[in-house]
C-alpha positions as CSV (number, residue, x, y, z in Angstrom):
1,X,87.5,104.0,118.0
2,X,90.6,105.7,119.1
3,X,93.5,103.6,116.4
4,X,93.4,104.5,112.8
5,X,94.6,101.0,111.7
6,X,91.1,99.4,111.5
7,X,90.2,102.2,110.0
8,X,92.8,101.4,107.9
9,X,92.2,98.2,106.8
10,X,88.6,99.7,105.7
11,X,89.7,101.8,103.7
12,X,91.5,98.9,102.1
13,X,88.4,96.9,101.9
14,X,86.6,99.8,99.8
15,X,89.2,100.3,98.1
16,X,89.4,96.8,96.4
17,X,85.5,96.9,96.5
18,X,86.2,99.7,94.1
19,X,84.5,102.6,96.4
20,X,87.7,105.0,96.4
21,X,85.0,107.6,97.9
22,X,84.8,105.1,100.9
23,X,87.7,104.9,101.1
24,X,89.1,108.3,100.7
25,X,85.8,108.4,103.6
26,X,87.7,105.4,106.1
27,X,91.3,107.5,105.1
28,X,89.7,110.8,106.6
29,X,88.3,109.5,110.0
30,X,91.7,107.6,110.7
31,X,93.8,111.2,110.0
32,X,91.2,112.6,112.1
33,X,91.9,109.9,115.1
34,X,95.4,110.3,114.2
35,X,96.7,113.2,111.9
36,X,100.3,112.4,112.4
37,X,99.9,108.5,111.2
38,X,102.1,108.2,107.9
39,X,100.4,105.1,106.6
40,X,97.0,107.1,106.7
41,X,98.2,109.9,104.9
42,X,100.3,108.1,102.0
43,X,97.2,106.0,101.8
44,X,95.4,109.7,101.3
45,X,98.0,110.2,99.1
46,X,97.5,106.9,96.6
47,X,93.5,107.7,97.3
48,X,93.9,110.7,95.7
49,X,95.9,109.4,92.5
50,X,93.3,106.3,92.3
51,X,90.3,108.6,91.9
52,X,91.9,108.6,88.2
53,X,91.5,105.4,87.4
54,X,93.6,103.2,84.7
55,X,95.6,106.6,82.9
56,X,96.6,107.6,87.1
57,X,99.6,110.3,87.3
58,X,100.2,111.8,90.7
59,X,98.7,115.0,91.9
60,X,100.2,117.8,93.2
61,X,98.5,117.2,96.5
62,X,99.5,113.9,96.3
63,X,103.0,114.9,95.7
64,X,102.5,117.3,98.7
65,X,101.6,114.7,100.7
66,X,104.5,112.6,100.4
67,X,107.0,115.1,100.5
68,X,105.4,116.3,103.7
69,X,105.9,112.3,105.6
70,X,109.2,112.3,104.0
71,X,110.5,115.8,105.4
72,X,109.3,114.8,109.0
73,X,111.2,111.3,108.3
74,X,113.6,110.9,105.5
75,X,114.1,107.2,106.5
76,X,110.1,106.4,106.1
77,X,110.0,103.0,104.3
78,X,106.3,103.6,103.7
79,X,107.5,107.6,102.7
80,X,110.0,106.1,100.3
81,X,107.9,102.8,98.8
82,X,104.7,105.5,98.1
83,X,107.5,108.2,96.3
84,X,109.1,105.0,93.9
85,X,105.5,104.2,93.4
86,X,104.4,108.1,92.4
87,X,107.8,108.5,90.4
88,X,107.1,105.2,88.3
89,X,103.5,107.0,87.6
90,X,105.1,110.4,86.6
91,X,107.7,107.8,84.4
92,X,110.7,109.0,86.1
93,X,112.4,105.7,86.5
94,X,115.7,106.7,87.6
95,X,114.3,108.6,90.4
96,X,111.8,105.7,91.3
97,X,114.9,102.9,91.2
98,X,116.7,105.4,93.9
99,X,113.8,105.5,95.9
100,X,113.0,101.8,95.6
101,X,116.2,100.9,96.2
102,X,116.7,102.5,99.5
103,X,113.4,101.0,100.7
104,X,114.8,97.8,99.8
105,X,118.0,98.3,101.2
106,X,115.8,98.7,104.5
107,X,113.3,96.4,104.8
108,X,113.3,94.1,101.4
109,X,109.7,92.9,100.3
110,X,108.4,91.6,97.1
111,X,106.1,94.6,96.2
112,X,109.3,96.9,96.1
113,X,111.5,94.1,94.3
114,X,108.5,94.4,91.3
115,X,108.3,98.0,91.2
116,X,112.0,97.9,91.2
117,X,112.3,95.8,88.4
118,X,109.3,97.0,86.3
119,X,111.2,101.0,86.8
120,X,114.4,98.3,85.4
121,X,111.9,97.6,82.2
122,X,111.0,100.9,81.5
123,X,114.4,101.6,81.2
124,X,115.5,98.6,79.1
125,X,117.0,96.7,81.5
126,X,116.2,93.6,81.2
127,X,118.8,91.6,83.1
128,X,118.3,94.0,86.1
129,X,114.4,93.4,85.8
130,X,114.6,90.1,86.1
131,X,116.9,89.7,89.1
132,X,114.7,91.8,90.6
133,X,111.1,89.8,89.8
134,X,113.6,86.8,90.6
135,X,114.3,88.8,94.2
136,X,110.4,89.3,94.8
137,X,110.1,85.4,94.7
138,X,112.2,84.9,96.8
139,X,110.9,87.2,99.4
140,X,107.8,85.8,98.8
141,X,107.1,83.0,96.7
142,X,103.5,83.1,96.2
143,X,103.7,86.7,95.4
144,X,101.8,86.4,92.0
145,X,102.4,90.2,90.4
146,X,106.3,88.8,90.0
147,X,105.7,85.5,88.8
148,X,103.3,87.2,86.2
149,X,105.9,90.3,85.2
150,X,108.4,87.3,85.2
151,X,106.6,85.4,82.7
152,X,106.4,88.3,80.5
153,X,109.6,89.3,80.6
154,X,110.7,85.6,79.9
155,X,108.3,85.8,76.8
156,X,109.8,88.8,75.5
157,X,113.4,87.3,75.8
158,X,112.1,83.9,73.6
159,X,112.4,81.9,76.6
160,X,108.4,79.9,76.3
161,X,109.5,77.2,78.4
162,X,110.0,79.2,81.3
163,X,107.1,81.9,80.5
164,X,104.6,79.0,80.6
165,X,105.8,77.6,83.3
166,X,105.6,80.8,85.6
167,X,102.0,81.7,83.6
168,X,101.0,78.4,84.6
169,X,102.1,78.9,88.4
170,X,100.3,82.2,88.0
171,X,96.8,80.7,86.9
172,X,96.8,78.2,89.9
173,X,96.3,81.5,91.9
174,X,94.3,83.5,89.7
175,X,92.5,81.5,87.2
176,X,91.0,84.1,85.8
177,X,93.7,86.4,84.7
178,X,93.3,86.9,80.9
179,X,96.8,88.7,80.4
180,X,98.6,85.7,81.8
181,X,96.4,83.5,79.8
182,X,97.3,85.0,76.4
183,X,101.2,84.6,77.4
184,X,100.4,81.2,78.1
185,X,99.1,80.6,74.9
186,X,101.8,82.1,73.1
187,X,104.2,80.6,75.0
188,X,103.0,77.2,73.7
């Protein structure tokens, strides 16, 4: 009763349940048990920018939020990985490759190489992109969101053998993911 991080891992329960009330609920009681815990607040934070649903730009509280974390620690790889994340939203992708960047510098993992590289697409950079989807994988290489945004992006680039290759790696994990299914198909 007295550690947020159950409380935590709740909140992350409800939240892929769907319930971001119960969640935003979980998030709460752990700032409550600990107000000073960054991972409960930037999870306030992405609570808060949920609650949107699919069309999700940050808030100003959310903003708030992070800039608060980050001004008590500028190093904050969870500070840093929420701001490239808020940035992407808001579709400043230079601003969200700077932050990404220093988080991977840091600490590299395979959710920060694929928001790194899909900042890369937004800008037209495909060659960067795919280095860094390429990057995730090897961080992690049963990290599924880059094999899928690598599939795409080998699609886009003409390059079917490849895209249905990774689309097929991607429905051994998740064979029920439509948008990897129709770049399958038009791979073949």
């Amino acid at each position: 009763p007295d550690s947020a991080e159950p409380l935590l891992v709740l909140a992350d329960y409800h939240r892929r349940a769907g319930n971001v009330q119960m969640a935003l609920a979980d998030v709460d009681r752990a700032i409550a048990v600990e107000p000073k815990s960054e991972a409960a607040r930037l999870r306030r934070a992405e609570l808060i920018v949920d609650q949107q649903g699919e069309e999700a730009t940050p808030t100003e509280a959310s903003w708030e939020i992070v800039r608060e974390v980050l001004k008590e620690n500028p190093k904050s790889l969870l500070g840093l990985f929420t701001e490239g994340k808020f940035y992407l939203l808001d579709k400043k992708y230079a601003e969200a490759a700077t932050s990404l960047r220093r988080v991977i510098d840091e600490q590299p993992s395979a959710a920060a190489h694929v928001l790194l590289g899909t900042a890369y697409l937004a800008q037209k950079q495909n060659d960067l992109a795919r280095s860094e989807f390429l990057q995730a994988l090897q961080v992690d290489a049963q990290y599924t969101p880059a094999r899928s945004q690598l599939s795409a992006l080998y699609l886009g680039a003409g390059e079917d053998e490849n895209a249905a290759r990774e689309a097929k790696l991607v429905l051994d994990q998740s064979p029920k993911d439509l948008r990897i299914r129709l770049i399958l198909a038009e791979a073949l």
